[in-house]
Phi, psi and omega in degrees: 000319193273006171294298188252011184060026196249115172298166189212121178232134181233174179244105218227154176232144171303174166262013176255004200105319202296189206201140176196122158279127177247132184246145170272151151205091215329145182238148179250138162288182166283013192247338154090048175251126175282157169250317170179200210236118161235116152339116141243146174245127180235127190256110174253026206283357166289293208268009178245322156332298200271016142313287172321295178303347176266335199272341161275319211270337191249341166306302198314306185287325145320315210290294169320306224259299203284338185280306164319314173297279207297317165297332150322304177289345179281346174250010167244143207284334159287161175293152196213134150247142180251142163226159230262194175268021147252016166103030199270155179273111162247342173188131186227150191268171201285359183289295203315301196301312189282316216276347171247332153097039218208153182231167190319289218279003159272006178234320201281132177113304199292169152289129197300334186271001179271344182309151155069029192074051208026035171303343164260003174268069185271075211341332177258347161277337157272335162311298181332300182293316168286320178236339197265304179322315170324293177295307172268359173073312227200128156239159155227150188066030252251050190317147172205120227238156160192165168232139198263127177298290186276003202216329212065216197293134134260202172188133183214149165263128172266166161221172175189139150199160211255127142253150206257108186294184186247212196277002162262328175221182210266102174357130182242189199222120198258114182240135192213118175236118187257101175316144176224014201287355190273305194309298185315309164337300177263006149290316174270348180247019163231000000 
């Protein structure tokens, strides 16, 4: 530091805790000689609490927010996915694991269309997801047939809509899928 004359500053904590930016700074004689460095401390140990507190205080309420979110999903009775915006599964209710035959650690995490041996990589569902969701946020009543390695044919209504995060987290992804193949079923045969 006293090389290149360029002060310097940090933030340093005591061992009782306090907080202080300590600046350095080359000190000159009059003759324009360094001599030596003199120290200053500015006690910032007020405004580095109330960081913390706020930086808790924003924990708390994610924490509160995400703890909302999985009872939601947990109490709703059709299958449900949240996926995150790169289509990833961060969480599915226990309708979805039975009614698809299917377990956490094969869901969570994954892309929805590598789910169940890419049984979900369905052409009208990257649409659905790629392209019309982006633009309208929000689809509903979407009908779709598919045939399922463990369940066989279905026919299902989606409905999904993109919520849109902030500067901490990421656009999440609501997917609600209502088996309907019994009802089509007696729809069609009358």
């Amino acid at each position: 530091m006293l090389d290149t004359l360029i002060p310097k500053e940090i933030e340093v904590q005591t061992e009782k805790g306090g907080w202080y930016i300590m600046c350095i700074q080359p000190y000159r004689t009059l003759n324009n000689v360094i001599e030596g460095a003199v120290l200053t401390f500015v006690d910032i140990t007020q405004r580095k609490q109330a960081e913390d507190a706020l930086l808790n205080a924003e924990l708390e309420k994610n924490k509160s927010q995400l703890q909302m979110l999985e009872a939601i999903v947990a109490t709703v009775r059709e299958p449900l996915l949240v996926l995150d915006a790169d289509l990833r599964v961060i969480q599915a209710n226990a309708s979805f694991y039975t009614s698809f035959r299917v377990k956490q650690d094969d869901t969570v995490g994954q892309l929805i269309y590598d789910l169940g041996n890419s049984q979900w990589n369905i052409p009208a569902l990257r649409e659905l997801l790629e392209e019309i969701l982006p633009e309208k946020t929000v689809f509903n009543e979407y009908e779709m047939t598919h045939e399922f390695e463990k369940i066989g044919r279905h026919t299902m209504k989606l409905n999904a809509r993109r919520m849109a995060g902030d500067a901490n987290r990421s656009d999440l992804i609501l997917l609600a899928i209502a088996d309907i193949t019994g009802k089509t079923e007696k729809e069609n045969a009358s």
